[in-house]
N, C-alpha and C positions, 0 to 999 in steps of 0.2 A: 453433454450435448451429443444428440445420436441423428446420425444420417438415415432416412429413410426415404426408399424410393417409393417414388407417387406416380398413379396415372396420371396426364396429362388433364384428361379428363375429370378429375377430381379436383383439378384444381382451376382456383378462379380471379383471374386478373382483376385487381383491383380496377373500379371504374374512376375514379378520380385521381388515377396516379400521374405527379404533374412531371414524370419524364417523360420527354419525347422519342421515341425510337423508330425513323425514318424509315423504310425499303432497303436503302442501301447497310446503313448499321444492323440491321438483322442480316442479311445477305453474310454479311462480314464475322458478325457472331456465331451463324453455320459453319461458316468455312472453319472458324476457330475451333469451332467443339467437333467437326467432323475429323479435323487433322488431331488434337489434341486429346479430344476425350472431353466429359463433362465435367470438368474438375472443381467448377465454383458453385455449389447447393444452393437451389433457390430459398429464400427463410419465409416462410409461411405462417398464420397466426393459429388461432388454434377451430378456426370454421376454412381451412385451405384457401385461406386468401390471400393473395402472394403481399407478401412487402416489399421485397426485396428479389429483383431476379427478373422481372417483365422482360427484359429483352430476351434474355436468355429461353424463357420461355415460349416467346416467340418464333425465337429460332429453331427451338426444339421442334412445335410442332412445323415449321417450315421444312423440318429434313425428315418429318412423322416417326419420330419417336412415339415410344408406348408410354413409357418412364421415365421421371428427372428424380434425379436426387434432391432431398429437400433437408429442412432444419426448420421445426418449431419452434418461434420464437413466443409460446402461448402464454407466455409467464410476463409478456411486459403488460402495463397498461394502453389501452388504447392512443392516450398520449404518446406515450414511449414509441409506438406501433407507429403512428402520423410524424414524429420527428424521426425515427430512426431511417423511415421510408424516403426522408426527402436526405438526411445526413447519408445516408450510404451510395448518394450520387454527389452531394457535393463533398465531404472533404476528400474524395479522392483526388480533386481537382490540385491541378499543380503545375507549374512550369517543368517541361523539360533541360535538362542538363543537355544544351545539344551538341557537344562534342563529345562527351561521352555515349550519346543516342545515335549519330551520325556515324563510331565506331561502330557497334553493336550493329548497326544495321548494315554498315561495310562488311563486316564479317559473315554476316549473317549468309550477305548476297554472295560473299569470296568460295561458301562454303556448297553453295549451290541451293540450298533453302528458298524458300519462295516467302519475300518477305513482306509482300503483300496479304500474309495470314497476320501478320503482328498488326494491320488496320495502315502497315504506310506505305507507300510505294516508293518507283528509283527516284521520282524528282524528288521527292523528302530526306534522298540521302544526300 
């Protein structure tokens, strides 16, 4: 698996991708990669069609980047390409531990971090 950076331009949102990514969750995704760096590759098929990554690449061009990092996933089947695109928004899905997530973000905020980059704010703590 090899990371290669893509224009923005080159690549092409899928039209039927059935995640939602609102104003606000892009807003949120910039702030992320603006403080953090781009660190999760958008997975692409093998005509630059995103699978995996839409927000992110919205966000991208939200802050006008040139380039995102990408990962060809050219070797699945189209199937594979249609399940893996809806699988890589849901099983991330999961309950929070939230007193261990209620620490973490104690800390977070004790440490002077702005922890409204992590997507939660102080009522959430």
């Amino acid at each position: 698996m090899r990371i290669t950076m893509r224009s923005l331009d080159d690549l092409i949102p899928y039209a039927g991708n059935p995640k939602a990514h609102p104003p606000d969750q892009i807003q949120m995704i910039a702030a992320s990669i603006k403080e953090f760096g781009f660190l999760v590759p958008l997975v692409i098929d093998s005509g630059n069609v995103i699978i995996a990554g839409h927000g992110r690449f919205s966000a991208a061009k939200h802050l006008g980047l040139d380039k995102v990092p990408t990962i060809s996933a050219g070797n699945l089947t189209p199937e594979q390409i249609r399940a893996f695109r809806i699988a890589d928004n849901r099983v991330a899905e999961s309950d929070w531990i939230e007193e261990a997530l209620q620490q973490e973000l104690r800390d977070l905020h004790d440490s002077g971090f702005d922890i409204e980059l992590t997507g939660f704010t102080l009522q959430d703590i």
